[in-house]
N, C-alpha and C positions, 0 to 999 in steps of 0.2 A: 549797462545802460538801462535804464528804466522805461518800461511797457507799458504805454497809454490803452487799456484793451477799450474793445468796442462794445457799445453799451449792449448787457442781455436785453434789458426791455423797451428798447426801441429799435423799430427795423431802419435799414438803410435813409431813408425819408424821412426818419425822425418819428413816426409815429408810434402809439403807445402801442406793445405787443401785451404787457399784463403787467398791474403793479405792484408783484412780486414773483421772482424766480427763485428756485432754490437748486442744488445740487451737493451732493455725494458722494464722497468720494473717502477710499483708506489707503492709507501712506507707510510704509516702511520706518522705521528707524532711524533718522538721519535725511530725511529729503527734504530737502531747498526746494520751495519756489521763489525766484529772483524777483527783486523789486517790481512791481508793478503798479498801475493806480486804477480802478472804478469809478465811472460816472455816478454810480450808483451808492447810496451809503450799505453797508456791508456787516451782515452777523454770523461772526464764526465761531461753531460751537463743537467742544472737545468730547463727545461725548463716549470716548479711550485715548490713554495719551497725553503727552503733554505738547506743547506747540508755544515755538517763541517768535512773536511779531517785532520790528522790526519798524523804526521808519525815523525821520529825521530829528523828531523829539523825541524820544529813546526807544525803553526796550520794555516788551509785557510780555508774561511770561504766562500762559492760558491753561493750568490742570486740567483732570479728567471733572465732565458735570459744569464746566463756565465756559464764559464766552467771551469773546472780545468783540468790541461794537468800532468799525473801523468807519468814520463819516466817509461820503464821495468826495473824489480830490486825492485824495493822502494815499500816497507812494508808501508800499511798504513792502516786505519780502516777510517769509515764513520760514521756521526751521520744526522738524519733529523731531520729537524724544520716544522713543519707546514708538510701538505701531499707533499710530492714531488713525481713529475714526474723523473723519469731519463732515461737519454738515453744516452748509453755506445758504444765508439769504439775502438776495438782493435786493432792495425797496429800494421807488422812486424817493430822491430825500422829501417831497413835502409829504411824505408818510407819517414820519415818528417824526414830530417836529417837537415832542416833551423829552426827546431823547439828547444828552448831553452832546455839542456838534462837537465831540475829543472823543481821541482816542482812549477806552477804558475796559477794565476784564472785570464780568458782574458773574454773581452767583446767579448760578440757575437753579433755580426751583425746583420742584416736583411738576408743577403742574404747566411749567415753563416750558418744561424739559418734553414732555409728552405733545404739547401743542409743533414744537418742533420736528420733532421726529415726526409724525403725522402729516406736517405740514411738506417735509420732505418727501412723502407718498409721492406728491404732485411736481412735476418742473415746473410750472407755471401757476398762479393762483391770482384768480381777476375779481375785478371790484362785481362786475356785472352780474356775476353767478352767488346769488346768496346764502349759500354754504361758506364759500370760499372769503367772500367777503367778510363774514360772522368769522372765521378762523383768521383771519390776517387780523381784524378791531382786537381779538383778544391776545392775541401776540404782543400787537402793539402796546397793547395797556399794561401787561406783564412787565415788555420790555421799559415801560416810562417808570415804574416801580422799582424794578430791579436793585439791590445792591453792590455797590462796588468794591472790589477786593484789590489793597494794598502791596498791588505785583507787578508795578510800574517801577521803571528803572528810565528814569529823565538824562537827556543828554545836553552839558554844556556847550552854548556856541565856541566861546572863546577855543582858538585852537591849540591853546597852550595845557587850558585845562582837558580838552580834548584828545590827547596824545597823551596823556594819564590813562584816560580812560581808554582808550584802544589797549593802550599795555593790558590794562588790568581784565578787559574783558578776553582777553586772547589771554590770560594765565590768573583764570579769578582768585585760587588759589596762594598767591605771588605774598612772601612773607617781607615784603619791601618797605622803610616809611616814607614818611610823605615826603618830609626832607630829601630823599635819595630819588622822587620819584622828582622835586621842584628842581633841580639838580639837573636830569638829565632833558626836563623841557623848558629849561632858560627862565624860568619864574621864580620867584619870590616865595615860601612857604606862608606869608600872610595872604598875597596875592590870588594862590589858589583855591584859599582858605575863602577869600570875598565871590571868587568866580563861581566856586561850586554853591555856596549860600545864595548868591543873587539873583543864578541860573536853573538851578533844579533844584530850589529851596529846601536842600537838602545839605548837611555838613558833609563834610568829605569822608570824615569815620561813618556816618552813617548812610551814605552813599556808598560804600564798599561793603558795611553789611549787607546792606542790600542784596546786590552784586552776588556776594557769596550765598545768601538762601536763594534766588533765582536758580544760582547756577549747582547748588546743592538739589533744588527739585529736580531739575534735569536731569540730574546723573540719577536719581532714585525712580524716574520714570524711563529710561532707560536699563533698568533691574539692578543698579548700584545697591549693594546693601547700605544702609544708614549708617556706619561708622565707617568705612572707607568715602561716602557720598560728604559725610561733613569732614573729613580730614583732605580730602581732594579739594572741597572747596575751600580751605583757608582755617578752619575752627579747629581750636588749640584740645579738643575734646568731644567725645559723642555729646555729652551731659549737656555742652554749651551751647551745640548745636539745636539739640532737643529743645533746651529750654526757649530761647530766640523762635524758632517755628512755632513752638506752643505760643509764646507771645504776638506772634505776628497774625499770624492764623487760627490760633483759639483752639488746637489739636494737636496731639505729635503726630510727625510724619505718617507712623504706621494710619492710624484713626481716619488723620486726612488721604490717604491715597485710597484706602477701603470704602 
């Protein structure tokens, strides 16, 4: 069941305690935080680790050095890969109002990256105080710039197309076709073929590549060597695997996790 938590930056009465919180924390290998939602819009940054977000329009999958920008509202759970560091900020939403109100995973910068961690020195960081204030405006304006990185994995309403996708996210690996997957959830191979394009404007072959580099980083942040890590997840070879990550990401895996 899903956790409405109580807002950080408002006390019981509603008033404003500061218009940004931050917090820190490091995670094992495998720890779940269960669905929950924030009043508050939400920046989670990986800075060791990997980290896979969760919520009812799909799946993002958060490297070491980015971050995911969660608006207030939206229900979503957490899984890690490998130890992660995290570092959390909470802003009132009329803060970043240039900030896209979706859920997205951006590259962080160099100088992104330092305003963060510094900004993490502090739990609390108020308009009032003109230090604090100057470091929240230039967050802000970083975070309105930002880059987005193509590590979104969209989930189909339809429940037909959706029961595909559980299969597949529960054995990304899975050398099944589509045919045998339309088979065993009552549809049509045209039908799932219109569901997956209409719903996560994605084709269905390329909706499972997807799927499989997602869930290939995982296993390579979690210390999977790169040819067990792309044979695990579904690629007919290291070569293909490589090459697809370079395409996606603009790096082989080694380069990008370094």
């Amino acid at each position: 069941m899903s956790q409405k938590c109580h807002s950080i930056l408002l006390d019981r009465k509603g008033n404003l305690l500061s218009e940004v919180a931050t917090l820190s924390f490091d995670f094992p290998s495998g720890h779940a935080i269960p669905e929950h939602m924030h009043p508050e819009d939400q920046l989670v940054f990986a800075s060791a680790g990997v980290m896979t977000v969760r919520t009812s329009q799909g799946i993002w999958v958060v490297p070491p050095l980015r971050a995911v920008w969660i608006p207030a509202g939206m229900r979503h759970s957490i899984r890690t890969a490998g130890a992660v560091s995290m570092r959390t900020l909470y802003l009132i939403p009329a803060l970043a109002r240039k900030v896209p109100a979706r859920c997205f995973v951006m590259n962080v910068s160099p100088l992104l990256r330092e305003l963060l961690l510094h900004a993490c020195h502090s739990p609390r960081l108020h308009k009032k105080i003109p230090a604090e204030w100057r470091l929240i405006e230039m967050i802000v304006d970083q975070l309105a710039i930002a880059s987005s990185v193509p590590l979104q994995l969209p989930q189909p309403r339809d429940r037909r197309a959706a029961r595909i996708v559980d299969r597949l996210i529960a054995e990304p690996g899975l050398q099944k076709t589509l045919e045998r997957h339309c088979k065993d959830c009552g549809a049509s191979k045209r039908t799932v073929q219109r569901l997956f394009v209409a719903q996560t404007h994605m084709t269905f072959a390329k909706w499972r590549q997807q799927l499989r580099l997602l869930h290939a980083m995982q296993l390579l942040a979690s210390g999977e060597k790169v040819t067990s890590a792309a044979l695990e997840a579904g690629y007919n070879s290291t070569s293909a695997f490589i090459s697809m990550f370079r395409k996606q990401l603009g790096k082989t895996p080694g380069r990008y996790f370094r």
